[in-house]
C-alpha positions in Angstrom: 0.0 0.0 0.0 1.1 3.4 -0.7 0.0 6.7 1.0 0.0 10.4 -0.5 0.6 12.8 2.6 -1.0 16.2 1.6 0.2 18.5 4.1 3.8 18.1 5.9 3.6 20.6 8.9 4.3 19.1 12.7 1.3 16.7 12.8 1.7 15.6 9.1 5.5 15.3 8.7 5.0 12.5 12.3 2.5 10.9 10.2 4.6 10.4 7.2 7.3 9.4 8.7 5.5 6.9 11.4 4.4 5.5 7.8 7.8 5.3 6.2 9.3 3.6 9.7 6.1 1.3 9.7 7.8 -0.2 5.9 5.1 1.9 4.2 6.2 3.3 0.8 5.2 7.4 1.3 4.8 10.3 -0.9 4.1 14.0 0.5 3.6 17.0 -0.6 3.2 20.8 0.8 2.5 24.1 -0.3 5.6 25.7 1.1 8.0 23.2 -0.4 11.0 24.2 1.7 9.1 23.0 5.0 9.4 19.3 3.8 12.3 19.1 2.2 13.8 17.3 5.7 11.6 15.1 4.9 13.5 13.6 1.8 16.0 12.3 3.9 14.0 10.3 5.8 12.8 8.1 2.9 9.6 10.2 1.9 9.5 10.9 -1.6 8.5 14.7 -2.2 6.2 14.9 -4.5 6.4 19.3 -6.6 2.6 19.2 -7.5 -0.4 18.1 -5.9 -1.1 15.8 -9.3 2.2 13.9 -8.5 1.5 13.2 -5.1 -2.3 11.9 -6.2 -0.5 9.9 -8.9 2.0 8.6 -6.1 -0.1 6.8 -4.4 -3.2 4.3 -3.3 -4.3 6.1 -0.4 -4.4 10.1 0.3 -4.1 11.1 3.8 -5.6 15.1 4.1 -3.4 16.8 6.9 -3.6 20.6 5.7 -4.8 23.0 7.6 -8.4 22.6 7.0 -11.6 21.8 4.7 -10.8 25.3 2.9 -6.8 24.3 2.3 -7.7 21.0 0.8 -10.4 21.6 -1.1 -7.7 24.1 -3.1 -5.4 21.8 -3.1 -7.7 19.2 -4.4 -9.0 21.8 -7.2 -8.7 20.5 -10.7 -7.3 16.8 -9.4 -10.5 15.5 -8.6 -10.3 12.9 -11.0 -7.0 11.2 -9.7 -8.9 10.1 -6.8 -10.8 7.6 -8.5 -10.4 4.0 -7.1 -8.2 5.5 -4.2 -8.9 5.9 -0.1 -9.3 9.3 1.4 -8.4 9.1 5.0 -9.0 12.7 6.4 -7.1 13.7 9.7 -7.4 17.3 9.9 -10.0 19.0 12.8 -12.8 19.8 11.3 -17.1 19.9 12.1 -19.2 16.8 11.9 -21.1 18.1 8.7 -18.3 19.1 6.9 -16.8 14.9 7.0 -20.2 14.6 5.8 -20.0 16.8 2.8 -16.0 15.5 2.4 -17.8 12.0 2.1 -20.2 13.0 -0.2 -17.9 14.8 -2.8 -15.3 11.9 -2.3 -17.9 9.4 -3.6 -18.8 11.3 -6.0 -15.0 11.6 -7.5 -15.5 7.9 -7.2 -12.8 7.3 -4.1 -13.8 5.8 -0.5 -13.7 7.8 2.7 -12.4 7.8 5.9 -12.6 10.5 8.5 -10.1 10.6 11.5 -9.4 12.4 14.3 -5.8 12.5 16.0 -6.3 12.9 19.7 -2.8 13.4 20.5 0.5 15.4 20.3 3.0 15.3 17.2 5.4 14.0 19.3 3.1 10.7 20.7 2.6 9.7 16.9 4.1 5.7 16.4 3.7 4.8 20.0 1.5 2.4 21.3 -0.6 5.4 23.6 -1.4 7.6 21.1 -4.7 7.7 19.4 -6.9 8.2 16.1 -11.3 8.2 16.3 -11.9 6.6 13.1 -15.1 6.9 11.0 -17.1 6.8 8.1 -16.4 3.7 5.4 -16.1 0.5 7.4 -14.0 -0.8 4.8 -11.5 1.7 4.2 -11.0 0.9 8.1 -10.7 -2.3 7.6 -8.4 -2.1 4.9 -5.8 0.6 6.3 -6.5 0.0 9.9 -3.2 -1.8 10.1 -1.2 1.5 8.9 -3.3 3.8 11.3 -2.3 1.7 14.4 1.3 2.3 13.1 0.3 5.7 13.2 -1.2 5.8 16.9 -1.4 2.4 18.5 -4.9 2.9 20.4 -6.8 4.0 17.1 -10.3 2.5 16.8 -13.1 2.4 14.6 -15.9 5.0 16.3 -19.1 4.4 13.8 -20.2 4.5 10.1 -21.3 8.4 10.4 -18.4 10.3 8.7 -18.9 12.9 11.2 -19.1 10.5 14.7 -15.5 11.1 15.0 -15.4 15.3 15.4 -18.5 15.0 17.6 -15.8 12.6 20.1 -12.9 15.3 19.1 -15.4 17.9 20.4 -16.7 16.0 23.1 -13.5 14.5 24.7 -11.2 16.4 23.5 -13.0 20.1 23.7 -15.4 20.1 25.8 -13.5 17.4 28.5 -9.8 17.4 28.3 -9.3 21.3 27.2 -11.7 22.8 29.5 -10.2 20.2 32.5 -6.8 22.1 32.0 -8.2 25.4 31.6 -9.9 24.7 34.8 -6.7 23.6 36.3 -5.1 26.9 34.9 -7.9 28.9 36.7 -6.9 26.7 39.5 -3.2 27.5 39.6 -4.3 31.5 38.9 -6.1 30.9 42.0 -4.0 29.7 44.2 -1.2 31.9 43.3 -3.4 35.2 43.9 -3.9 33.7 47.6 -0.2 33.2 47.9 -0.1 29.6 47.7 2.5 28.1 45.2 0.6 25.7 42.9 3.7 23.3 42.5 4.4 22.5 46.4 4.0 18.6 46.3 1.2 19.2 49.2 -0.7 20.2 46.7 -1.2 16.3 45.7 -1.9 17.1 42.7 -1.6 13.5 42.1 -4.4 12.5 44.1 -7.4 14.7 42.5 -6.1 13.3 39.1 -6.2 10.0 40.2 -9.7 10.9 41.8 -11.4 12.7 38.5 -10.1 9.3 36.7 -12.1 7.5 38.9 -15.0 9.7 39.4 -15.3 10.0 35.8 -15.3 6.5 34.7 -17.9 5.6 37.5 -20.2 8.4 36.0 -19.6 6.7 32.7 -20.7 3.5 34.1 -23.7 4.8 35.8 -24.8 6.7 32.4 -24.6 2.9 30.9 -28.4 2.5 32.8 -29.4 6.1 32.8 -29.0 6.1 37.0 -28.8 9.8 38.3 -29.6 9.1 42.2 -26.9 9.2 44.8 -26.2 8.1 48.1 -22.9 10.3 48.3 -24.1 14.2 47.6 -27.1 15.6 46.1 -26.8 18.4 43.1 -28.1 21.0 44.9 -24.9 20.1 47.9 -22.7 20.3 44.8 -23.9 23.9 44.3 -24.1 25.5 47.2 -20.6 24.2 47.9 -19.7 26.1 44.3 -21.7 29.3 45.3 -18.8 29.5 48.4 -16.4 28.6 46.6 -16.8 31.1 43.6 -17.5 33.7 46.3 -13.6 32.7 47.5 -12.0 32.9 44.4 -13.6 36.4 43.7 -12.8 37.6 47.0 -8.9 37.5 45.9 -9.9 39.3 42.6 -10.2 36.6 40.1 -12.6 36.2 36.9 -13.7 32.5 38.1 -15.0 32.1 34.4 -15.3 28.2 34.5 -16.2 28.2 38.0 -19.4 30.5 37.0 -20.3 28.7 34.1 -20.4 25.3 36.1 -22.6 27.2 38.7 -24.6 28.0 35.8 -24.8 24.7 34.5 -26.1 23.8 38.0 -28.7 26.4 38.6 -30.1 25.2 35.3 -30.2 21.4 36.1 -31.6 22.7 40.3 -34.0 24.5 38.4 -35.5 21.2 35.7 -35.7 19.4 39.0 -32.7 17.7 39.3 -31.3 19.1 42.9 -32.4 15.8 45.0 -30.3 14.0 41.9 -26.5 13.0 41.7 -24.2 15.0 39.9 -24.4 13.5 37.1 -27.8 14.0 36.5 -27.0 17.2 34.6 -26.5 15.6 31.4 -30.4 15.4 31.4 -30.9 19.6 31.1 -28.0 20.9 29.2 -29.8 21.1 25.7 -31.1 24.4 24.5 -34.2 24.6 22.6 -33.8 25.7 19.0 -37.0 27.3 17.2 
């Protein structure tokens, strides 16, 4: 098998070269021709025009910087995509791996949609990991080169776009706003003259305690049970209302602090307060008109 790399920046040069290490035979090529050129060294073959990297290989992987960039790179070379894979790894919205999907099929190539949920530098190990969707074949044919790729990469549904909704759920929504609650945390502590990286901190143990907390929650979502026999929603909040109140006291914004009270009042409010916390997953939609 042989994979066309569109796109050689951080993210896409690791990918091409997990590929080369994993025995694969890899073209690439990049807008700004001077970027890859490293790249040449390493076994990739760089490829001056987009046509000769189509033409290079069986499989393209899209690792530009978005829908826009690869639609005009992909301008005019529609046609070389017939009877090849598309396996796209760049961030992007649910409905536009939809419409990729659509206007792949219709240049008469398969689709895949991917997205990395790691670093640069965790591409090729065993930890790193890939949410994989759309053409169940394509995965099943190329799954092998993926795992070489990022070693924990699975296959997340049929929907093109299942795999940006866990990017924005996991990733966005979970992971970035956890650290840029810990960064409101640190901000916190430092305006009240505590140094955030004192080892008393234990640091250690609330990380190992949100690990557990949240994969209980996950468990208890399995059969839709919100009661509790540990603390009510309505504890949960009026324990945020003081501890908001603390963190403005020494003059700071408290920005995710006040948009989880919000999140709270809302939930108290549909009749969830006598509920667990994680009975707030049942009033967080808006209504749309």
């Amino acid at each position: 098998m042989r994979y066309t790399v569109l796109g050689t920046g951080l993210m896409g040069a690791a990918v091409a070269r997990a590929l080369v290490q994993a025995g694969y035979e890899v073209s690439a090529w990049n807008r700004t021709p001077g970027r890859a050129a490293p790249l040449a060294k390493e076994g990739i073959v760089l490829c001056a025009t987009v046509d000769q990297a189509l033409r290079a290989g069986d499989a393209v992987i899209l690792l530009l910087l978005d829908r826009a960039a690869a639609e005009d790179a992909l301008r005019g070379h529609e046609g070389l995509l017939a009877g090849k894979d598309v396996i796209n790894l760049m961030t992007g919205l649910p409905e536009e791996a939809v419409e990729l999907a659509e206007a792949t099929a219709s240049a008469g190539a398969r689709y895949l949609d991917g997205a990395i949920e790691c670093y640069p530098s965790d591409i090729a190990t065993e930890a790193a990991l890939i949410n994989c969707s759309g053409d169940a074949q394509v995965w099943s044919d190329h799954n092998k080169a993926i795992k070489a790729v990022a070693g924990r990469s699975a296959f997340v549904g049929t929907e093109p776009g299942a795999a940006n909704v866990l990017d924005a759920a996991l990733a966005g929504t979970f992971h970035s706003v956890a650290l840029g609650a810990l960064c409101e945390a640190f901000s916190f502590l430092r305006a009240s003259g505590i140094d955030p990286s004192r080892p008393e901190i234990a640091l250690d143990y609330w990380l190992d305690f949100l690990k557990e907390e949240a994969l209980g929650m996950a468990k208890k979502l399995e059969g839709d049970e919100f009661t509790t026999v540990e603390a009510t929603l309505s504890v949960y909040l009026a324990a945020i209302r003081q501890w908001r109140h603390t963190m403005l006291g020494v003059g700071q914004r408290a920005s995710l602090m006040t948009a989880h009270m919000h999140n709270l009042e809302i939930a108290e409010a549909a009749g969830c307060g006598e509920l667990g916390f994680l009975s707030q997953v049942t009033s967080t939609s808006i209504q749309r008109s």
